[in-house]
Phi, psi and omega in degrees: 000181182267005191057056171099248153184100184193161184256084180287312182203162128321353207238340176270349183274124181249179213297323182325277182326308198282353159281311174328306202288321168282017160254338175270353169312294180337315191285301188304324199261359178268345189070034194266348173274162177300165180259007189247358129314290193302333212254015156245356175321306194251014196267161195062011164270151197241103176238157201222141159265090196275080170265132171258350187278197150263110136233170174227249182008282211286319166333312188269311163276354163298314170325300163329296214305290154359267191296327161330321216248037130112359201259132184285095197275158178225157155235128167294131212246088194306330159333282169255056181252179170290346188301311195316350199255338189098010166316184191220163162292326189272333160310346163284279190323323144322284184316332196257342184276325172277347156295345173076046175273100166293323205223122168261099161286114181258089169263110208217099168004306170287125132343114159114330222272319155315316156286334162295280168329338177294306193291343184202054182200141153254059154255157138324114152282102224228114163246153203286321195151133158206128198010223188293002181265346168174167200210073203288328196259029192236287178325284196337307217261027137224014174254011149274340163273306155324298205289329186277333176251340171267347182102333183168143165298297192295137183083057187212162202218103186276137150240149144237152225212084157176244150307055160327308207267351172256349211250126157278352173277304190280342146301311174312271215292015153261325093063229173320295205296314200285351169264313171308006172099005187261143204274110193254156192234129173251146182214121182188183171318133174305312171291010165253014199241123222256168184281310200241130183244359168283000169308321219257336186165174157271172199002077171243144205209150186251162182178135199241014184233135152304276191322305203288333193285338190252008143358063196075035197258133162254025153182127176270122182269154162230137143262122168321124154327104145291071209259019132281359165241017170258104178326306182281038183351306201322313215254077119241132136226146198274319141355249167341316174268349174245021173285310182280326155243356111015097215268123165224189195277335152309264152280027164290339178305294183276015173257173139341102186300352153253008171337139147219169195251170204229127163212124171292353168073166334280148202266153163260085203287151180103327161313255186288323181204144190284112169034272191290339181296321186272349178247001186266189179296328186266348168299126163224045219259293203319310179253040129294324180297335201284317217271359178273002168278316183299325210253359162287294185317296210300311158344279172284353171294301196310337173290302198285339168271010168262356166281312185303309178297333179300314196309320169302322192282339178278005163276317183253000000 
């Protein structure tokens, strides 16, 4: 189920849903749906983007994404909110719900802070990130670029390859890819590496060498050092860390010749990936940025017609 109707984690999806949202992603991004269709989904509806984080990808497409679907967006600027006067969150939200704002996109610092709120709103939630635990539309929009340039998930052999132990993208998208059958390899400096990966899915596997983790993979995810959410300075030097890891056409050499690579942005180059990598033939991080609108649209159709259906059973 949807946990109601809101988007919390992966971990609320079942393998159905998450095929459903990446066919109907397909269709918004093949253009097959009518556009006077798609474009009543939402319409007369209020949907708000509440980032306490910084983005710019995810922000701007859901914003697209949104307004695709006929819904009148707002983004919220915490900056010049009532937070800065010492309001709670959950008292912004009370405010924003008798304001008749149906849908929150949420991106939030805390862990967990989406489900809370869930818990004590009838609007819909839709979350964005929160702090290390998860990034649910981000997995979609990238086990939708997989599924779009391979053909299919299942039997396909993934690394993802950087700050594991801080990045809510690579818990959501090992998650997610280790239920569809794809075999995932996490890989990075051991203090960035989580101790235990079976939490997260079946076949899943740690490795700490570059080279070795990308063996025959037929997609390298690279993620960016989180380094605001590393407590410890001591053990980051980004120097040091793109000597050791750092994706370079070289190694590309011990993947698959039709590999392609991934980044969820922003990339920090000479860190996670070299140039010539991101810029090459196997980058396919530019229509990963494309494909997040259609696949934000499937998302949120899929909320709002699981809100609509609640509303109906609560009528009869």
């Amino acid at each position: 189920m949807w946990n109601g109707y809101h988007l919390l984690g992966i971990e609320n999806l079942s393998e159905d849903q998450i095929q459903r949202i990446l066919d109907t992603a397909e269709s918004y991004c093949d253009h097959t749906i009518p556009l006077k269709d798609h474009q009543l989904k939402l319409q007369g509806k209020t949907v708000m983007a509440l980032f306490i984080e910084a983005s710019t990808r995810t922000r701007i497409s859901f914003e697209l994404a949104a307004k695709g679907l006929g819904a009148h967006f707002l983004s919220f600027n915490s900056s010049f909110s009532s937070f800065t006067k010492g309001e709670s969150l959950l008292d912004t939200i009370k405010n924003l719900e008798a304001l008749n704002v149906q849908m929150i996109i949420l991106r939030h610092p805390s862990e967990g802070a989406p489900h809370f709120l869930a818990s004590h709103t009838k609007m819909s939630i839709v979350n964005a990130g929160d702090g290390m635990h998860g990034h649910p539309t981000q997995a979609l929009l990238d086990a939708f670029i997989i599924r779009r340039k391979k053909g299919r998930l299942d039997g396909l052999t993934v690394a993802i390859c950087g700050d594991i132990l801080h990045s809510r993208v690579a818990r959501s998208d090992a998650m997610l890819l280790s239920r569809m059958g794809v075999r995932v390899r996490l890989c990075g400096p051991r203090n960035l590496l989580p101790k235990k990966a079976d939490r997260l899915g079946p076949h899943i596997e740690i490795y700490d060498n570059l080279t070795s983790a990308i063996q025959g993979a037929d997609v390298i995810m690279m993620l960016r050092v989180q380094a605001e959410r590393i407590q410890d300075q001591a053990v980051l030097s980004l120097q040091d860390y793109g000597r050791a890891f750092c994706l370079t056409p070289f190694h590309l050499q011990h993947a698959k010749p039709d590999v392609i690579v991934m980044h969820p942005g922003p990339v920090q180059f000479g860190v996670e990936l070299d140039r010539e990598v991101i810029h090459g033939p196997h980058s396919v991080i530019l229509e990963q940025t494309k494909a997040g609108i259609g696949v934000r649209m499937a998302v949120l159709a899929m909320v709002a017609d699981a809100r609509k259906e609640m509303s109906l059973l609560s009528v009869h």
